[in-house]
C-alpha positions in Angstrom: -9.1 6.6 4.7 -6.7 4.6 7.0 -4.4 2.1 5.7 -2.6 0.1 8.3 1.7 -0.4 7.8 1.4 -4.1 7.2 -1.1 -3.5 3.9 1.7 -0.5 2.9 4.6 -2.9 3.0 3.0 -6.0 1.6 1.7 -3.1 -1.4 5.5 -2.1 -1.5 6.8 -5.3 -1.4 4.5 -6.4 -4.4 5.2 -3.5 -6.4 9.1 -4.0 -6.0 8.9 -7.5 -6.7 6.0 -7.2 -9.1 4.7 -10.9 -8.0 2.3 -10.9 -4.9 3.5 -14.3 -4.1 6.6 -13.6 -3.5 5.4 -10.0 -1.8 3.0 -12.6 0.5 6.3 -14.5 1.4 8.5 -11.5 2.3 5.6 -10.2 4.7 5.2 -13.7 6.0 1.7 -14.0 4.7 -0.3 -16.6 2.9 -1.0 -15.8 -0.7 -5.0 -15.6 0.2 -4.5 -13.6 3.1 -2.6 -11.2 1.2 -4.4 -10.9 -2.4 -7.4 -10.3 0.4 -5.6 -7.4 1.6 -5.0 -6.0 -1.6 -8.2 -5.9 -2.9 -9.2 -4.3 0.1 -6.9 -2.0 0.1 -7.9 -1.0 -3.7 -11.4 -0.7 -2.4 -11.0 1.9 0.3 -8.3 3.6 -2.1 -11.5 3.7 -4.1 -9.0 3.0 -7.4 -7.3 -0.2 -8.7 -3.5 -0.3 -8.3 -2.6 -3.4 -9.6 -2.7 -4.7 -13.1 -2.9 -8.6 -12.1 -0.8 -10.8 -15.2 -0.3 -14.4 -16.2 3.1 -13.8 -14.6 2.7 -11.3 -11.8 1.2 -7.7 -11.3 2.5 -4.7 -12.7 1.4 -0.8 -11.6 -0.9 1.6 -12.8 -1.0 5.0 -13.2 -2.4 5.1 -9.6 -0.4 2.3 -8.2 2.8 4.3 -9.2 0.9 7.5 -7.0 0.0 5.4 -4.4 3.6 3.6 -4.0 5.3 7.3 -3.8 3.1 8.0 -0.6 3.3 4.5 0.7 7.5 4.8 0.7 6.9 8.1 2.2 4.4 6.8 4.7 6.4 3.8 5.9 10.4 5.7 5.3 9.2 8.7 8.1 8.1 8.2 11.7 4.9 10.9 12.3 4.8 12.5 15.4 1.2 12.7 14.6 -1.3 11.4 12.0 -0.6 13.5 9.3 -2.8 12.4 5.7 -0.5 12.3 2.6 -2.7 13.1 -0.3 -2.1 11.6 -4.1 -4.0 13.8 -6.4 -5.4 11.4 -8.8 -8.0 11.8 -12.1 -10.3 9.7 -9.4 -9.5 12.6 -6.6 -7.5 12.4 -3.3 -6.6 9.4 -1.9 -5.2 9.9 1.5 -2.6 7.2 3.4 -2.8 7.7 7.4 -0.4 5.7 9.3 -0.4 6.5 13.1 2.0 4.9 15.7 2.4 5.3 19.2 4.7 7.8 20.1 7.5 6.3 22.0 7.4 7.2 25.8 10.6 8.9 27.0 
């Protein structure tokens, strides 16, 4: 499963602020664009992350998993595509994030 950076920051973003508006904003998406993006992204994890509120979105159990990896993901630069694996009750979600290596 490949998640691309923007879906990892907007899902970091949203967790932090715990309001996908505001997320949406900060990533400079529109509110559709980016509650798309989140349900797609709870799709291919295959789990759902979000607990959606009258005021917001809070975490679950999975979404707390998944953020660890995401941070990690988006905090180191691979030198290669490396999976990062959250063992879950639903099994092993995996977060890939390549980018180029920078030409010297």
């Amino acid at each position: 499963m490949l998640f691309d950076l923007t879906d990892l920051r907007l899902f970091v973003a949203t967790a932090e602020l715990g309001n996908l508006t505001r997320a949406a904003e900060r990533q400079h998406l529109s509110l559709a664009a980016a509650s798309a993006r989140i349900k797609a992204l709870e799709s291919q994890a295959g789990l759902q992350l979000l607990q959606r509120e009258a005021r917001g979105v809070r975490l679950l159990p999975p979404g707390e998993a998944f953020l660890h990896h995401a941070r990690l993901v988006l905090h180191t630069r691979p030198s290669s595509c490396a999976p990062t694996c959250s063992n879950t009750a639903a099994g092993c979600a995996a977060i890939c994030a390549c980018s180029p290596t920078p030409r010297r």
